[in-house]
C-alpha positions as CSV (number, residue, x, y, z in Angstrom):
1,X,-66.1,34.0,-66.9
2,X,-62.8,34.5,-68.8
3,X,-62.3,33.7,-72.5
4,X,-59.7,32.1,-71.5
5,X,-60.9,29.5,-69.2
6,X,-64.4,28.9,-71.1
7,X,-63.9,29.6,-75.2
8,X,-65.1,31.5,-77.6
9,X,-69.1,31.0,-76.1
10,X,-68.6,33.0,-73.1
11,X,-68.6,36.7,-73.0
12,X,-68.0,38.8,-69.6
13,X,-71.4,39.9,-68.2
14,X,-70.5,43.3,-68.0
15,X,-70.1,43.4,-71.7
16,X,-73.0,41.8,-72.7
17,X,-75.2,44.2,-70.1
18,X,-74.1,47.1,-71.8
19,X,-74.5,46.3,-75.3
20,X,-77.8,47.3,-77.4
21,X,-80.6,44.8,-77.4
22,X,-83.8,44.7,-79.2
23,X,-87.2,46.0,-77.5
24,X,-90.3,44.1,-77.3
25,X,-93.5,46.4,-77.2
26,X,-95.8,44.5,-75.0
27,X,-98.7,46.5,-75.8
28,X,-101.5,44.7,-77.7
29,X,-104.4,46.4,-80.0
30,X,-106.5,43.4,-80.0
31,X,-107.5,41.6,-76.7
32,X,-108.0,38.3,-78.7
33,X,-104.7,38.0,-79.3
34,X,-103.1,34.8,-77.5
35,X,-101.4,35.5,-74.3
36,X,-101.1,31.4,-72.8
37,X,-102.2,28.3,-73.0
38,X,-103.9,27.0,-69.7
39,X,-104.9,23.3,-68.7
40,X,-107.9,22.0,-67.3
41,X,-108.7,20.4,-64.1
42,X,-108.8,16.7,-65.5
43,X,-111.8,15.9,-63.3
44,X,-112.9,14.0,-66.3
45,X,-109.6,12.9,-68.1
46,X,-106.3,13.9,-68.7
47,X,-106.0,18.0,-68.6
48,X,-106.5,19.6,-71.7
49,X,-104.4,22.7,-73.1
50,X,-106.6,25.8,-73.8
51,X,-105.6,29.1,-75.6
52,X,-106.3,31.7,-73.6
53,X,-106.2,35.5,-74.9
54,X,-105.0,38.5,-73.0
55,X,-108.3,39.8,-72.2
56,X,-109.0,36.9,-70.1
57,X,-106.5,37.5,-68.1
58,X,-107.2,40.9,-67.9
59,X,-110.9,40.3,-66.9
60,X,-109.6,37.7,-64.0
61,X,-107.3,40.5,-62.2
62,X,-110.7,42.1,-61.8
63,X,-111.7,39.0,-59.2
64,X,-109.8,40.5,-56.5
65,X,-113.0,43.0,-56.3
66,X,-115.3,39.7,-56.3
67,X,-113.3,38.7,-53.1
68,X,-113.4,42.2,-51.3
69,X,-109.6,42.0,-51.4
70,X,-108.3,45.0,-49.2
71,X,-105.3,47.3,-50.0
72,X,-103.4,45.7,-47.9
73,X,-104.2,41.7,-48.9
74,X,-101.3,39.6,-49.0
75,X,-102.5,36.8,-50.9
76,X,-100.8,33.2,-50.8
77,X,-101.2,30.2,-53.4
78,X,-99.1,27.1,-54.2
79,X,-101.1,25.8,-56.8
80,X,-99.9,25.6,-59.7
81,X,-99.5,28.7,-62.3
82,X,-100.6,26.9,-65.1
83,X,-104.4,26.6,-63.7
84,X,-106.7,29.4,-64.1
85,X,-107.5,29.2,-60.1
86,X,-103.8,30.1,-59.0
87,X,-104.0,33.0,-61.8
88,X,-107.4,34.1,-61.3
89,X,-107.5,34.3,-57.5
90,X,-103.9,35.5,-57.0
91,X,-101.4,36.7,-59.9
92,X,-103.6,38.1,-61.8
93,X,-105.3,40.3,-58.9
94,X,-101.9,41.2,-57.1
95,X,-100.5,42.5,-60.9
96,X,-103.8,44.8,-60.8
97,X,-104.0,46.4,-57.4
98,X,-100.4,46.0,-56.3
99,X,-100.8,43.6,-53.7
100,X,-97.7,41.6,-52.7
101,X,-98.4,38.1,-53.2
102,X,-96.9,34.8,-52.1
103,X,-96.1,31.8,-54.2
104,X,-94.9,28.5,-53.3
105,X,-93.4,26.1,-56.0
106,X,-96.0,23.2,-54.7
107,X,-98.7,23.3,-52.0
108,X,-97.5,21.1,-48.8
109,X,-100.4,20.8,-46.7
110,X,-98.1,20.5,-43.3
111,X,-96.0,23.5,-44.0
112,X,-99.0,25.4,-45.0
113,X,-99.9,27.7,-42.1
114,X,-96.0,28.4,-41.4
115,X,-95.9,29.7,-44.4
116,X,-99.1,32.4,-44.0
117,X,-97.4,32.7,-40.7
118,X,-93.9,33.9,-41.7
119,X,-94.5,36.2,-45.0
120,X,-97.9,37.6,-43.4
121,X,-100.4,36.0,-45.6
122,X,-104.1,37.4,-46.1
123,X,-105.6,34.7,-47.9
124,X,-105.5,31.7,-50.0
125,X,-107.0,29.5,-52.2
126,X,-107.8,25.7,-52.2
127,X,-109.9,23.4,-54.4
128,X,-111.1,20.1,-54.4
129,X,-109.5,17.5,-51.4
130,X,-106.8,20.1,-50.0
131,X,-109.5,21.4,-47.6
132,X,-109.9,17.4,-46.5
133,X,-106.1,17.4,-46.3
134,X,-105.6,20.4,-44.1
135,X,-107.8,19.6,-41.5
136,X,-106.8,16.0,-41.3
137,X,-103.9,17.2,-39.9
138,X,-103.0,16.6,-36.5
139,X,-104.6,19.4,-33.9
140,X,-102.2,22.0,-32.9
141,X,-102.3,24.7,-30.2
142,X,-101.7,27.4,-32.4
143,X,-103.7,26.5,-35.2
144,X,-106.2,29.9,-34.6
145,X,-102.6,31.8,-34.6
146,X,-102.2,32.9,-38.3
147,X,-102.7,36.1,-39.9
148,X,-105.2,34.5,-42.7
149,X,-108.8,36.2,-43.0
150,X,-110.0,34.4,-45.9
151,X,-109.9,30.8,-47.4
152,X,-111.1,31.1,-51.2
153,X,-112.3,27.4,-51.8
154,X,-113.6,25.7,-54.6
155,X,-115.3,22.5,-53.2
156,X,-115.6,22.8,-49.7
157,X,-117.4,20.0,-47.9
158,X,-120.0,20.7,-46.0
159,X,-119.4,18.8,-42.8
160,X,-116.0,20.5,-42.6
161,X,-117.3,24.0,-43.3
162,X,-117.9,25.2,-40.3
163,X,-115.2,23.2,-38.1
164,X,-112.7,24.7,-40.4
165,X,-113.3,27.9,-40.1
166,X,-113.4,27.7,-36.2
167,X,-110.1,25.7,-35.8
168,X,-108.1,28.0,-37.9
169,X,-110.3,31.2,-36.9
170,X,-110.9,31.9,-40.7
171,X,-114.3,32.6,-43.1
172,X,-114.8,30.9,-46.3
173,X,-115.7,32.1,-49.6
174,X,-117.0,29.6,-51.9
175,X,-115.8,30.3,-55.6
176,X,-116.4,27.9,-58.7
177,X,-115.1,28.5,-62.4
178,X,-113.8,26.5,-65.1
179,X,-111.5,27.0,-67.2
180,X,-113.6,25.7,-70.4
181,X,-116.4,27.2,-68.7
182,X,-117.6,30.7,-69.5
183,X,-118.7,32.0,-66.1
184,X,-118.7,32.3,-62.4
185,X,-120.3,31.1,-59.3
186,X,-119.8,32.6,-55.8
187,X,-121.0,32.2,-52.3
188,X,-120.0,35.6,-50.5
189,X,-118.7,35.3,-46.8
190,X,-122.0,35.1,-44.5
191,X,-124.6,34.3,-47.6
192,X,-126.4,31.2,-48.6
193,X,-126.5,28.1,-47.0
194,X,-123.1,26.0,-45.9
195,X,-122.3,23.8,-48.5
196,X,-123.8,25.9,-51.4
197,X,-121.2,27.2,-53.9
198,X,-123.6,30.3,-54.4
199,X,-125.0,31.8,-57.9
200,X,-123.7,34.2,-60.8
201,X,-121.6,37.4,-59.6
202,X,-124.5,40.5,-60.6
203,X,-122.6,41.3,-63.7
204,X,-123.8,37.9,-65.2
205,X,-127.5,37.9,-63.8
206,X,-128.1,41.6,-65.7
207,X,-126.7,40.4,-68.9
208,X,-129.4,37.2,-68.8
209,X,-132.1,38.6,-71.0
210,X,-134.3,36.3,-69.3
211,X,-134.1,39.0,-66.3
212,X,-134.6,41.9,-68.3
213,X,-130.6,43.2,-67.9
């Protein structure tokens, strides 16, 4: 932009990259200290706002571990950013190990598999009806054709467990959390009955004094 044409507000971008600016120091002494606020699910009302401090966040890129995420995952999401699932189970790993990640603005159910399809996608995560929606779509030939090795879901039914996995050639990890909650549940790939969203990750069952951890 020219003075000229746009007043006294607008300034040439070259000159405004090359003057000083302030730093910010993002490091933090004190892992309480507020990072975000994050919303519920609203399975039992409107969502509800929650503060959430940085060593939450922190503790959730740790979950790509949880999930056996390899060096070379790719993992896909388009849930929304301001849940703890899209964080916990993709951002938030993908900041810690370096793993190039894929993010949609909103989850579309028909595009879904084109998408793992054309950016290489490794995994994703659904909750709650999407599994439902997915497979209610209409049979395709290439629905086993996708580079996806792991579904992370959080409310998988159990009539559909199985036939999903087989139509679109993938295995299923069960994961439940909360974001008002204060742990985890899991069901590992190939452990626990079908329809079971599993039990505490160790780390929880040692710390229960009731176990002697």
């Amino acid at each position: 932009m020219s003075r000229g044409s746009a007043g006294d507000w607008a300034r040439p971008l070259a000159e405004v990259l090359e003057a000083d600016v302030p730093t910010v120091d993002p490091h933090q002494s004190d892992p309480e200290t507020p990072l975000q606020i994050m919303f519920t699910s609203g399975t039992t009302g409107d969502p509800k706002g929650i503060v959430g401090a940085n060593f939450r966040f922190c503790a959730a890129a740790l979950l790509g571990g949880l999930f056996e995420y390899r060096s070379d995952e790719r993992p896909y999401t388009g849930l929304s950013l301001t849940h703890g699932n899209a964080q916990s189970v993709t951002l938030a790993p993908a900041l810690y190990a370096g793993h190039r990640a894929v993010y949609s603005r909103r989850f579309t159910r028909s595009k879904l598999w084109d998408v793992c399809r054309a950016y290489g996608c490794t995994t994703f995560s659904i909750l709650g009806g999407i599994a439902t929606a997915i497979y209610s779509e209409a049979p395709r030939p290439d629905d086993a054709d996708n580079p996806v090795r792991l579904v992370i879901s959080g409310g998988m039914p159990a009539a559909l467990w199985e036939a999903f996995e087989e139509r679109f050639d993938v295995r299923i990890l069960e994961f439940y959390g909360a974001m008002d909650g204060g742990g985890v549940a899991y069901k590992p790939v190939g452990e626990g009955p079908v329809g079971s969203f599993g039990r505490p990750p160790r780390w929880h069952r040692d710390e229960d004094p009731r176990r002697g951890g």
